[in-house]
N, C-alpha and C positions, 0 to 999 in steps of 0.2 A: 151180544153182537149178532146171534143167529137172527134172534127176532128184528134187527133194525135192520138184517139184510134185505128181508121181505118185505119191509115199506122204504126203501129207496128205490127210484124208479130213477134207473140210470138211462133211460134213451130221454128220457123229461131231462135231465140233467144236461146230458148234449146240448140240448134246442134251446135252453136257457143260455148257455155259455155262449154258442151263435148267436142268439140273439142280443142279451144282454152280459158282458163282462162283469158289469157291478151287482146285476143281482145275481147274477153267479159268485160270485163273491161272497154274497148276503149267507147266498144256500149252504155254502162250504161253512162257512161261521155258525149257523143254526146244526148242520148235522156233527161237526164238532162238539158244541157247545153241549149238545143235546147228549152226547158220548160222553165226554167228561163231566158235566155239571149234573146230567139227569133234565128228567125234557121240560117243567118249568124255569128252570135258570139256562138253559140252553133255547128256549123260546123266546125269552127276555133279552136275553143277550143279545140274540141277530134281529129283535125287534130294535134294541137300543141305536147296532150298528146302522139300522136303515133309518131311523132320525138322524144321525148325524153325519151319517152319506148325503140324505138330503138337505139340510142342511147347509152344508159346505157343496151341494153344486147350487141351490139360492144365493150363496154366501158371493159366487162369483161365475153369475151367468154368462151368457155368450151373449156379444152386443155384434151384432151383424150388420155389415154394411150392404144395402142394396143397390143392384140394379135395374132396371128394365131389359123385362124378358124379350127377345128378340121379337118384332111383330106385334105387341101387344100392349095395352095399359096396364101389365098387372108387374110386381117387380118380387124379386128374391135374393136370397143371399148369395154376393157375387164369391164368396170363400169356395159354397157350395158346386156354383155355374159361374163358372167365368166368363162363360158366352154371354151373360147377359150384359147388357151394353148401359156405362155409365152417363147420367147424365150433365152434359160441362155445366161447373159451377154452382151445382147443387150435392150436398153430402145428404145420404137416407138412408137413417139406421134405424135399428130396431132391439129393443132390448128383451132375450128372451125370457123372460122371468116376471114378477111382480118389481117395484122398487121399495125395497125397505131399509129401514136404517143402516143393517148390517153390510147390506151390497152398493149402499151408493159411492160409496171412496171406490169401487173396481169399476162401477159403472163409469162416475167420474175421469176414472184415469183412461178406461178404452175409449168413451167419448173423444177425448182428445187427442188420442193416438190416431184414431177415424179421422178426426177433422185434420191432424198438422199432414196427414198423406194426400189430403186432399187441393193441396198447394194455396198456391196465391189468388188464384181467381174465383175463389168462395164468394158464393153470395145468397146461399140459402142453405139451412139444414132445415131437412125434413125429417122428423122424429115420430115414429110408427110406434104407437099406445096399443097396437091391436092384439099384440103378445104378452101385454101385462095386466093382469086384471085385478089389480089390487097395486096400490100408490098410497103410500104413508106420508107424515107429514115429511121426515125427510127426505122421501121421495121426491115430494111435492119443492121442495125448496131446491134440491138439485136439480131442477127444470129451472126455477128462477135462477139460482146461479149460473146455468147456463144462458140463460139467453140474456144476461146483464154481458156476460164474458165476450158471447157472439155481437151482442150490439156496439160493445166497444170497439171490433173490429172492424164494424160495419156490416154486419151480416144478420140475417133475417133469421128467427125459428117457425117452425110452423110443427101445430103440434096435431096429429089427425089419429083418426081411426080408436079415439079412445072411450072405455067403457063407460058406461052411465056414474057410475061410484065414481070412476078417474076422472073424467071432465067435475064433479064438484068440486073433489078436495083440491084439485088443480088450481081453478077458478079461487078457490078461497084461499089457500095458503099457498098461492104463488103470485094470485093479483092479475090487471090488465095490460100487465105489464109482456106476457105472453103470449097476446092476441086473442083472434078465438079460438074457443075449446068449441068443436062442433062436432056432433057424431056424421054430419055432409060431409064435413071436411074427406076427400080423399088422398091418399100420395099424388096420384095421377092431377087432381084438382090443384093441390099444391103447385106441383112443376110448370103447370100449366097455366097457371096465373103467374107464378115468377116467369114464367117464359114472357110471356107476353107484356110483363111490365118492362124486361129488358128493352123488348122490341121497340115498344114505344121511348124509351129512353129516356131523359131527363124531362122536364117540362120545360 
């Protein structure tokens, strides 16, 4: 105990807990583990618990809805800024994480929780790739699931700002059915072309 007191560095301690609750979390489990098991099984341990901390926040990302920053073409999470200002009839989320097999049933479900707050006068979802940099093939088909879902409602996807890896397997295991996959594509480009097809309006 004497010698573990003199490698704890308790103001390092503080500034982890401020900053971060879960790896503070981690650190309490490592100098535990490390007290009772001895320091390879107590290194192991709080290695184990941070795969499976990470893990389970993968498991069930944050799928954020956006808006337009006040002033600007750039947009963010309106949970974050409420000031930022929505735009009528288009829904723009962004899912924060990769999509993998294990998260697309949560992605799935806040998907749709975004879209039914988003009422009746839906007519585009815009889906921001720019936060996920790795898309599985489940991933991949929960994009086509979506946008079968939306097109039945009559509603448009548009899928932008996705990485080089995501635009193919998108492309390949979701089909043309998605439109295009373009790394042009921007949100702002998106809105902006629905805008303007409204304007014009029926033919």
């Amino acid at each position: 105990l004497v010698a573990v007191k003199g490698l704890v560095d308790l103001a390092e301690l503080r500034r982890i807990r401020e900053l971060s609750r879960m790896e503070f979390g981690v650190a309490m489990v490592a100098l535990a583990g490390v007290l009772l098991l001895g320091i390879l099984k107590g290194v192991l341990l709080a290695a184990l618990v941070s795969m499976l901390l990470l893990v389970a926040r993968t498991a069930n990302p944050h799928v954020a809805r956006l808006g337009r920053v006040p002033g600007t073409t750039r947009y963010s999470d309106v949970e974050r800024h409420p000031e930022n200002e929505p735009v009528p009839g288009v829904a723009i989320v962004r899912v924060e994480s990769g999509l993998y097999y294990f998260n697309a049933g949560h992605v799935r479900d806040e998907l749709r929780r975004h879209l039914a707050a988003s009422g009746e006068g839906l007519r585009l979802v815009v889906w921001d790739l720019s936060t996920s940099p790795y898309v599985d093939i489940a991933g991949a088909r929960l994009i086509a699931e979506m946008q079968r879902e939306l097109a039945a409602r009559g509603v448009a996807l548009r899928i932008v700002d996705a990485h080089a890896q995501v635009r193919e397997i998108v492309r390949k295991a979701a089909g043309p059915a998605v439109g295009e996959v373009s790394r042009r594509i921007s949100i702002d480009d998106a809105v902006a072309a629905a805008d303007g097809a409204a304007a014009a309006g029926p033919p």
